[in-house]
N, C-alpha and C positions, 0 to 999 in steps of 0.2 A: 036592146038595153045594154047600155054600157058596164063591165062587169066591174063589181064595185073594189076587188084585189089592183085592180090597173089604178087606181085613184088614191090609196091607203095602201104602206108596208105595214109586213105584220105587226109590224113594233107598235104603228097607230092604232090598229086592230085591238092589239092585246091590251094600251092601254089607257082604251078607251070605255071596255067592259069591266063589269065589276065582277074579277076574277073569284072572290070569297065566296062567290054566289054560287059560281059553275061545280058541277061536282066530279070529281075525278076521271070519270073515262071522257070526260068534253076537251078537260086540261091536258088528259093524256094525247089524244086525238091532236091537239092545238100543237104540243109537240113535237107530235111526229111531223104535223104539215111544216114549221118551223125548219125542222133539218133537212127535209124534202127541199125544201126552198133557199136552204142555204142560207138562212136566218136567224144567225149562230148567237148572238148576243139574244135573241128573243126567245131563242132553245132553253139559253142558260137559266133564263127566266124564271120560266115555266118548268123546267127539271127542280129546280132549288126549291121554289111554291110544291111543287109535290111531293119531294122527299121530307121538306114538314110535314106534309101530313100522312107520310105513309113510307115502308121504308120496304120497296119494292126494288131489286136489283135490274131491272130495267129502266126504272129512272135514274138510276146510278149511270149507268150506262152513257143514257141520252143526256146527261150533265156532263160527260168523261168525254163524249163525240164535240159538246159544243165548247170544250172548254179546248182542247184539240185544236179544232181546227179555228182558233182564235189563237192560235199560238200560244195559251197560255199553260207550257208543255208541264211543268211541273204539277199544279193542280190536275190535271186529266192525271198523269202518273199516279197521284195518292187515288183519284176513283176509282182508276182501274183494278190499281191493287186491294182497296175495298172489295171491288166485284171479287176479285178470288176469293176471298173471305166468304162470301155469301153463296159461291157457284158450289153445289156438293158433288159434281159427276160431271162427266164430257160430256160437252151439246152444245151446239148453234153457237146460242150464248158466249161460251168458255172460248170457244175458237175466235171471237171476234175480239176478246178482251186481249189474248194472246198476241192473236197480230198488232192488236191498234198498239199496247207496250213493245214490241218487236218495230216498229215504227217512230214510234216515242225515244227509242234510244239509239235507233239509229240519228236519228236526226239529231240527237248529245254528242254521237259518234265514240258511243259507248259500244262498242262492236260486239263484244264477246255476250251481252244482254242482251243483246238484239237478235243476236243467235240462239241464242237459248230460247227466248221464245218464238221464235218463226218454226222452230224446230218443236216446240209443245203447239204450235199450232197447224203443224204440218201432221202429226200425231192422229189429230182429228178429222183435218179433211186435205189430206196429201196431192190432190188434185186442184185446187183452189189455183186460179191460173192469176190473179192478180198477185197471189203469195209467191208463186214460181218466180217474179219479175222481182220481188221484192228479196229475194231472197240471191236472185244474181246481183240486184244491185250491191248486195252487201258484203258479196263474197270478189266484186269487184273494187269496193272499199278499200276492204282487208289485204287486196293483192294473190287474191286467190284464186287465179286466174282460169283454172280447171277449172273447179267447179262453176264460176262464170259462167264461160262459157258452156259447160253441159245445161246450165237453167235457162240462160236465154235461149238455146236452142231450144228446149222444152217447151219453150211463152212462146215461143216462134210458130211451132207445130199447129197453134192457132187461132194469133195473130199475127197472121206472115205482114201484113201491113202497118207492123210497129215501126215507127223510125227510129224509136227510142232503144227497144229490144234491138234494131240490127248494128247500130250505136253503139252500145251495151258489147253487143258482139265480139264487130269491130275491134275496139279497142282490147278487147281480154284476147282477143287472138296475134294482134301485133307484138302485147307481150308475153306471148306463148312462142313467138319467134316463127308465126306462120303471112309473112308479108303477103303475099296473093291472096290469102285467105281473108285477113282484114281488108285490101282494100278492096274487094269484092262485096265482102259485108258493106263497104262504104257508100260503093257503089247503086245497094239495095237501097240504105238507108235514104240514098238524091232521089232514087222511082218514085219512091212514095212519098216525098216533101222535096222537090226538086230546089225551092229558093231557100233554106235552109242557110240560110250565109256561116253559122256557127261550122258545120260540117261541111261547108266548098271550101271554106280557110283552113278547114282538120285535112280533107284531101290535097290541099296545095301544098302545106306542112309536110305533110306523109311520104307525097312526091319527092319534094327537096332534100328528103330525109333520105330516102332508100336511094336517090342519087348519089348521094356524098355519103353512103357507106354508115348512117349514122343512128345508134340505137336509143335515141333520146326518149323518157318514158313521156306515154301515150294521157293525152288528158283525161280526165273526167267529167260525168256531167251528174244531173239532178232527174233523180228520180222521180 
């Protein structure tokens, strides 16, 4: 039998029932499946219908993620900072609100807030290895090339198959003034994504570069 999600998006799904009826752990349940699926407009939905009628900090949350990752970075900002409001102690919870605003503001390219919270969220759980990456990226932002480089190393220790992290590297190391070192890291970064054409033109660049003596700063990319 043909499964009836391949034939109907959740959006169809959701509104096609009559949501008044369902009663909060079905709507909660629908939510979760919604950002599981990456069904962000249909998250927001279903988050907004439940914080009517109930004013749970994890619905807060799940309306803060779908508003997020719809780009609609200002409103996620004010959820998020509601969830502080409601969070009374460190847990699970608290660390995600932390990261996702340490996220939120990097991508404003508000640095110094972005720091601030990657660092209350590092507080909490200091090992979290997608925070390690995000928190080089940011110190690659800033031009802080040290610590760059010690976090991508760190993200590296256990995804040596980042191309992104050796990227990342890369670059913080060229303007660290260590030329073999980056283009080694460059080198990693081709193993693992050999057709990469953004990084065969950063290495053809690079070459031209240390030929002609020339200390031109090193690009960026996206996190």
């Amino acid at each position: 039998m043909e499964n009836i999600s391949s034939q109907y998006s959740l959006d169809d799904l959701f509104a096609s029932i009559d949501h008044v009826s369902l009663n909060d752990r079905l709507l909660e349940w629908a939510g979760i499946l919604a950002l599981e699926n990456k069904e962000w407009p249909v998250a927001e939905k279903i988050f907004i219908l439940l914080l009517e009628r109930r004013q749970k900090v994890l619905d807060l949350v799940g309306l803060a993620k779908s508003l997020r990752m719809q780009e609609k970075l200002k409103e996620a900002e004010e959820c998020y900072l509601e969830c502080l409001d409601k969070i009374k102690k460190p847990c699970s919870l608290l660390f995600i609100v932390y990261k996702a605003l340490g996220e939120i503001y990097l991508l404003n390219n508000n640095l110094s807030q972005a720091e601030e919270f990657y660092n209350k969220a590092s507080t909490i759980n200091p090992k979290c290895k997608s925070l390690l990456f995000a928190r080089a990226f940011l110190f690659l932002k800033d031009k802080n090339y040290k610590e760059a480089e010690k976090y991508f190393q760190a993200y590296l220790e256990s995804h040596i198959q980042s191309s992104k992290a050796w990227l990342g590297l890369a670059v913080a190391r060229k303007n660290l003034g260590d030329r073999e070192l980056a283009k080694a890291c460059l080198k990693k970064c081709l193993d693992f994504n050999p057709k990469n054409l953004q990084v065969l033109k950063l290495e053809q660049k690079w070459e031209e570069e240390f030929l002609n003596g020339s200390l031109s700063p090193a690009f960026s990319f996206s996190a």
